[in-house]
KEKE-3310 file (N, C-alpha, C; in steps of 0.2 Angstrom, whole numbers, plus 5000, padded with zeros to 4 digits):
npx = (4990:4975:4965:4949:4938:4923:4918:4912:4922:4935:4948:4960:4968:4980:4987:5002:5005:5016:5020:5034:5046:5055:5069:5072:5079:5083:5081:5091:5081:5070:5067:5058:5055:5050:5038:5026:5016:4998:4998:5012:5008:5012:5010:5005:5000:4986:4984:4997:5011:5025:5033:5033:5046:5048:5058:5058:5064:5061:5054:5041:5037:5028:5019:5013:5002:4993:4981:4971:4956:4941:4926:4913:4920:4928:4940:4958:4968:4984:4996:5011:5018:5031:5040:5046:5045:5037:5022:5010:4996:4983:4976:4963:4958:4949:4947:4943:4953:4947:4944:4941:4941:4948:4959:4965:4983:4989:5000:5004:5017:5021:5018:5009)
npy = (5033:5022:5014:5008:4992:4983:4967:4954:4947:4936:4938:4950:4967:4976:4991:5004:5019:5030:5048:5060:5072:5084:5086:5072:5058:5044:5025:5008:4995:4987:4970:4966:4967:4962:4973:4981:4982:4977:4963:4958:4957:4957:4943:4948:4942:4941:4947:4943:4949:4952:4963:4973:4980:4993:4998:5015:5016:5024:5038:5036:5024:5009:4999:4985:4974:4958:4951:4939:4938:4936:4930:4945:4950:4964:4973:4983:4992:4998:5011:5019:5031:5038:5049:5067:5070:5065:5057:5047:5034:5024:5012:5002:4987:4972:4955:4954:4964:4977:4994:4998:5005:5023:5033:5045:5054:5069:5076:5088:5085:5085:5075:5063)
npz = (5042:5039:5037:5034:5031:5026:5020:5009:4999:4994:4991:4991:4984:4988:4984:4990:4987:4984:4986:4981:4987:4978:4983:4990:4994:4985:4987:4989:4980:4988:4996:4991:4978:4962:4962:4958:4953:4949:4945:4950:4965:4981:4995:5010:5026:5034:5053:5054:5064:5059:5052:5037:5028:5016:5003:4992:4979:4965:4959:4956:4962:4966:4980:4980:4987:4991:4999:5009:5016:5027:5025:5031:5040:5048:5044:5047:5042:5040:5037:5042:5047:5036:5035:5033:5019:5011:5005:5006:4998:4999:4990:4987:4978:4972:4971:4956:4950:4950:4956:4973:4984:4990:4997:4995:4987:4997:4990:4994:5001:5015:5023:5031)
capx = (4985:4970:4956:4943:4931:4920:4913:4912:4925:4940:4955:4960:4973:4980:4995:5004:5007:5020:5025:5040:5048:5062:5074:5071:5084:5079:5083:5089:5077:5069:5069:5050:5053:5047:5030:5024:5008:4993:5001:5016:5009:5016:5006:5004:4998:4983:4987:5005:5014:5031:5032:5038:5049:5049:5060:5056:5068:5061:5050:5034:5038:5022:5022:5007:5001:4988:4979:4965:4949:4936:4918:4911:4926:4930:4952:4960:4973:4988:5005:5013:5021:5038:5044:5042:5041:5034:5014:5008:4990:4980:4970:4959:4954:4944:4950:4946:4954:4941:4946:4932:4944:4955:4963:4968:4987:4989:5003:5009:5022:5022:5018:5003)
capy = (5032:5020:5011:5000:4990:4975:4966:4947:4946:4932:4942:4961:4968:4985:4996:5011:5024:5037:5052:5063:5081:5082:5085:5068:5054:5037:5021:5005:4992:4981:4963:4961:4971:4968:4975:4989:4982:4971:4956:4956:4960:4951:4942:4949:4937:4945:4944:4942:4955:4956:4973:4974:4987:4994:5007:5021:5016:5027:5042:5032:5016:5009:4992:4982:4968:4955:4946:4936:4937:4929:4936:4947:4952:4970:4972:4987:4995:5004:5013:5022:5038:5037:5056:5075:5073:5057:5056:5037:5036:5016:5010:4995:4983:4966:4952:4956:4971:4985:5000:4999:5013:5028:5037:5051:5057:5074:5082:5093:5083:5086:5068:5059)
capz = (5038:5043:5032:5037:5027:5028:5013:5007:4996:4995:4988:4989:4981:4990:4982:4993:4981:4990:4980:4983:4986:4972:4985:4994:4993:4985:4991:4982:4978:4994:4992:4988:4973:4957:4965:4958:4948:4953:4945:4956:4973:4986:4998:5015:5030:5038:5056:5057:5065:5055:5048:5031:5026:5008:5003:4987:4973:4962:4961:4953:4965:4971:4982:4978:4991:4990:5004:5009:5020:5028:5022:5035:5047:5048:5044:5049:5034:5041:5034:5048:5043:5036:5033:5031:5011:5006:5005:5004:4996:4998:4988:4986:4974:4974:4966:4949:4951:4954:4962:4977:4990:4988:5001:4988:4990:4999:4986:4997:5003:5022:5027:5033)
cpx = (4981:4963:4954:4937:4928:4916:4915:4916:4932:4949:4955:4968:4975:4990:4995:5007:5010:5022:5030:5042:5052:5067:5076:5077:5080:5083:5086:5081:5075:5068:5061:5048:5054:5040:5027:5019:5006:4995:5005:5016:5011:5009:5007:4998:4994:4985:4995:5007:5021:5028:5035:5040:5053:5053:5057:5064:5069:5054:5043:5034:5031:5023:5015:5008:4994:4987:4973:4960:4944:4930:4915:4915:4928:4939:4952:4966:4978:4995:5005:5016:5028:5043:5040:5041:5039:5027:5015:4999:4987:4973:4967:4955:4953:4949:4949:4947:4951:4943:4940:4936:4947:4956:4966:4977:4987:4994:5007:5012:5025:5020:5013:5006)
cpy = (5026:5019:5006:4999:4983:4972:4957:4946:4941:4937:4951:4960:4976:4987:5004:5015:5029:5044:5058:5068:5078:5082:5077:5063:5047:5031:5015:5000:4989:4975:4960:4962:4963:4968:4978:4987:4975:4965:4952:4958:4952:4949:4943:4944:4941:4941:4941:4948:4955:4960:4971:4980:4987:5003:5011:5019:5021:5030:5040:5025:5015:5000:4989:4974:4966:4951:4944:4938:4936:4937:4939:4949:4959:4971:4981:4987:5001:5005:5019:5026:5037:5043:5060:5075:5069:5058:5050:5039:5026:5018:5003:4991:4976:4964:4950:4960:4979:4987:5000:5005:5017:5031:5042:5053:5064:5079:5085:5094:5086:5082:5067:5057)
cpz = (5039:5038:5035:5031:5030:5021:5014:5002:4998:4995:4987:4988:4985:4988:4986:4988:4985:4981:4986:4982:4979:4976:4990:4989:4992:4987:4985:4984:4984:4991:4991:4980:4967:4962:4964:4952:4952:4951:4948:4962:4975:4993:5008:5021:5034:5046:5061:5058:5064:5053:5044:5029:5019:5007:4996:4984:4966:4960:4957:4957:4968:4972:4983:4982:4989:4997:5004:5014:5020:5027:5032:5042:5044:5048:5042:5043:5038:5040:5038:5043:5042:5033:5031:5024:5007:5010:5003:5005:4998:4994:4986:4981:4976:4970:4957:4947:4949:4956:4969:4983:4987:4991:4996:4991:4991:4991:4990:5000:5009:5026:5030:5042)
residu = (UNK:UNK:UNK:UNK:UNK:UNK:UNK:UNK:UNK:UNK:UNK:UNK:UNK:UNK:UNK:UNK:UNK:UNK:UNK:UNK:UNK:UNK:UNK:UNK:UNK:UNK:UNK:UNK:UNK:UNK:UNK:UNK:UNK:UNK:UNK:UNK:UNK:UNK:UNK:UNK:UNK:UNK:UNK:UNK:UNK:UNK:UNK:UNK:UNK:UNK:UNK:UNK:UNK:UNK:UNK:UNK:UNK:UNK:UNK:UNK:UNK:UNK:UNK:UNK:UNK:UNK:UNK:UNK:UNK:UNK:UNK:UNK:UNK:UNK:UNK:UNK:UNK:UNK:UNK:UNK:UNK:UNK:UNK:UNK:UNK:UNK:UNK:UNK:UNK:UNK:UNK:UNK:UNK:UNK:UNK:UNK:UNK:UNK:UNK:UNK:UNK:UNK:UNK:UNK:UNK:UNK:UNK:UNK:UNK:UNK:UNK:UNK)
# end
C-alpha cells in the first residue's frame, strides 16, 4: 500500500490500522508499544531506512507514528504486505489531529 502527498505542514501523524480473519494468530506486544492512539505515536525518522517491525497484539491493535517534514517536498508512505488475512488501512492527520487521508480498509481479508 502506497500514499503520497505534498503540503506545508510541520508534523503528521499516521496510524496503520490492520484488521483480522478470526482465525489469525495474534502476536505479543512489539517494543514500541503502548502506540495505538495519536498521543503515543512513536516518532519515525523520515529517511532512515531501518524497517520497523510491529507485530498485532490484539484484534483492535493500531500502531500510530508521528513525523516531521519539510514544507513543499513530496514523501512517499508505504506498508509492505504482511499476509493472506490482515488488511492495513493508513491514514493521515496534521499536527492538530485532522484526519486529512484515508486509504479505507478492504474487509475482506485477503491482504493488500
Amino acid at each position: 500500500m502506497k500514499m503520497c502527498f505534498a503540503n506545508n505542514r510541520v508534523a503528521w501523524y499516521l496510524p496503520i490500522l490492520f484488521s483480522l480473519s478470526h482465525g489469525s494468530a495474534l502476536a505479543f506486544q512489539d517494543i514500541y508499544e503502548p502506540d495505538d492512539k495519536l498521543e503515543q505515536a512513536q516518532v519515525m525518522i523520515v529517511g532512515d531506512d531501518k524497517r520497523q517491525q510491529h507485530t498485532l497484539h490484539s484484534r483492535t491493535d493500531e500502531d500510530w507514528f508521528k513525523f516531521y517534514a519539510k514544507a513543499n517536498l513530496r514523501y512517499d508512505i508505504r506498508a509492505n504486505p504482511v499476509g493472506a488475512d490482515i488488511d492495513i488501512a493508513l491514514e493521515l492527520y496534521d499536527s492538530e489531529g485532522n484526519r486529512i487521508f484515508t486509504e479505507p480498509k478492504d474487509e475482506g481479508i485477503e491482504g493488500e
